[in-house]
C-alpha positions as CSV (number, residue, x, y, z in Angstrom):
1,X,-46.5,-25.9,-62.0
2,X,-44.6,-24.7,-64.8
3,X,-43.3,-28.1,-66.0
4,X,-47.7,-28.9,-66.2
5,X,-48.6,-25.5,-67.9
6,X,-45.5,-25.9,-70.7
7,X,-47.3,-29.0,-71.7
8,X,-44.3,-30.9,-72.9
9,X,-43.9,-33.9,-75.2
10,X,-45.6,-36.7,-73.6
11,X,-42.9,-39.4,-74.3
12,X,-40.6,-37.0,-72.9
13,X,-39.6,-37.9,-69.3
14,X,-41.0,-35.8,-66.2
15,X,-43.8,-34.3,-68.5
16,X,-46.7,-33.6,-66.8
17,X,-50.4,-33.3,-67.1
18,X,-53.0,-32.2,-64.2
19,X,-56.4,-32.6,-64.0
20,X,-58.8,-30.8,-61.9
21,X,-61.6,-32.5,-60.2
22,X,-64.7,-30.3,-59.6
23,X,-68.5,-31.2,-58.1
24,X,-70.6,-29.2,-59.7
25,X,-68.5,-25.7,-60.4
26,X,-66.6,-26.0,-57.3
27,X,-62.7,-27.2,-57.7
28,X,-62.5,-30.5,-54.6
29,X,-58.9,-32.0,-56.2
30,X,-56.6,-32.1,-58.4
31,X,-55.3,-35.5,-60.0
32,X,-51.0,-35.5,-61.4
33,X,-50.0,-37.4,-63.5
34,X,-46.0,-37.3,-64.7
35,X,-43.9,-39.3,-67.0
36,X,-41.3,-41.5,-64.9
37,X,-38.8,-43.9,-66.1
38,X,-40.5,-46.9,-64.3
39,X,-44.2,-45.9,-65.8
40,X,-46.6,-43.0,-65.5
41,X,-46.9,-41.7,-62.0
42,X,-50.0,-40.8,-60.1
43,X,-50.9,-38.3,-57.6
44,X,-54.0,-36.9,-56.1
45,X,-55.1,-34.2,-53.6
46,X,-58.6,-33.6,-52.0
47,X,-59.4,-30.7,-50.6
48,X,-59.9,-31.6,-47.1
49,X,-63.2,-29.9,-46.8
50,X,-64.6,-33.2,-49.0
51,X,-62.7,-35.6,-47.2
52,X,-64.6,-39.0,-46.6
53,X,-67.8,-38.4,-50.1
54,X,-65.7,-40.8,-51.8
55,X,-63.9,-38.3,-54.2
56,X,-60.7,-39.5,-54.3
57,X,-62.0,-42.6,-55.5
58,X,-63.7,-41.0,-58.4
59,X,-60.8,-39.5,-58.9
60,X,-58.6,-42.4,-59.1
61,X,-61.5,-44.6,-61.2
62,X,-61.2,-41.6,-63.7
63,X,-57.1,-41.4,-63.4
64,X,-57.4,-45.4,-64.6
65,X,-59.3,-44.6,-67.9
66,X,-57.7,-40.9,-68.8
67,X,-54.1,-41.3,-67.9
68,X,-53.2,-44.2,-70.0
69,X,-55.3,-43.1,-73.0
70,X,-53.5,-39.9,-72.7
71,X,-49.8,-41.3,-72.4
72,X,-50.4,-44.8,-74.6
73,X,-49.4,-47.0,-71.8
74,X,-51.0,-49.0,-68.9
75,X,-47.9,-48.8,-66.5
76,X,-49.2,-46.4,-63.9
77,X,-47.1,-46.1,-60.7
78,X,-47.6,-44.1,-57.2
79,X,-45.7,-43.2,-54.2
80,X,-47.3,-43.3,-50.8
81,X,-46.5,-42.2,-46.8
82,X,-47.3,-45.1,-45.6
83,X,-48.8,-43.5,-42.5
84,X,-51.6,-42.7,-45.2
85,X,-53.6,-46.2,-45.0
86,X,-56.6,-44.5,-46.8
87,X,-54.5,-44.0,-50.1
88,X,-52.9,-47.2,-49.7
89,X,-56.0,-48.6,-49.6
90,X,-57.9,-46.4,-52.1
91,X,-54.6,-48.0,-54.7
92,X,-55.0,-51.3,-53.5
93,X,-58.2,-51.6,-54.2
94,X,-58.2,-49.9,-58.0
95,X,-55.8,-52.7,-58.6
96,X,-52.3,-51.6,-57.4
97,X,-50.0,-53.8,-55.8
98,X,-47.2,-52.3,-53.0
99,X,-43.9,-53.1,-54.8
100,X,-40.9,-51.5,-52.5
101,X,-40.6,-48.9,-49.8
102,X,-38.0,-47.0,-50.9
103,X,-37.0,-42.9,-49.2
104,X,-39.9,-43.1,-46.8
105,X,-42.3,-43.7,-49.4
106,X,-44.0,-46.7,-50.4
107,X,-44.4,-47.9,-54.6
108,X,-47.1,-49.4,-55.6
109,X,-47.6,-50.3,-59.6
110,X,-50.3,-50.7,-61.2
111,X,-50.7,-55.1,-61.4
């Protein structure tokens, strides 16, 4: 939290910028994004209350547009357990393509 709140250089490796999604005034997620050597990487959480309304895909459809206008680059990159078959899928379909499995975690870039 503290690397997101000091708001570092964005060409600087490992800075960070979070966004927080909200239905009407009422946080529901939070979208990460962070500066990686490979590309920008991506990270989202929905509350689990609002699990299945399709807000992690607004979230991600969102990510797609902000995220690269805010870093000035298209490579967008995220790690997934792949006992989590929603997100794969959620990625998959935005346009991500699974690249590795690497520490337990699958990669998927942005194609």
């Amino acid at each position: 939290m503290r690397a997101a709140l000091q708001q570092d250089p964005l060409d600087a490796e490992g800075s960070s910028r979070w966004f927080l999604a909200a239905e009407a005034t009422e946080p529901v997620g939070i979208v990460v994004s962070t500066r990686k050597d490979e590309g920008i990487e991506i990270g989202y959480w929905v509350s689990p209350d609002h699990w299945g309304r399709g807000i992690a895909g607004a979230m991600v459809n969102s990510a797609l547009v902000t995220i690269p206008e805010v870093y000035g680059t298209q490579e967008l990159i995220a790690r997934v357990d792949p006992a989590n078959a929603a997100s794969a899928k959620l990625l998959t379909r935005n346009g991500f393509k699974l690249e590795s499995h690497h520490e337990g975690l699958d990669h998927y870039t942005l194609a």
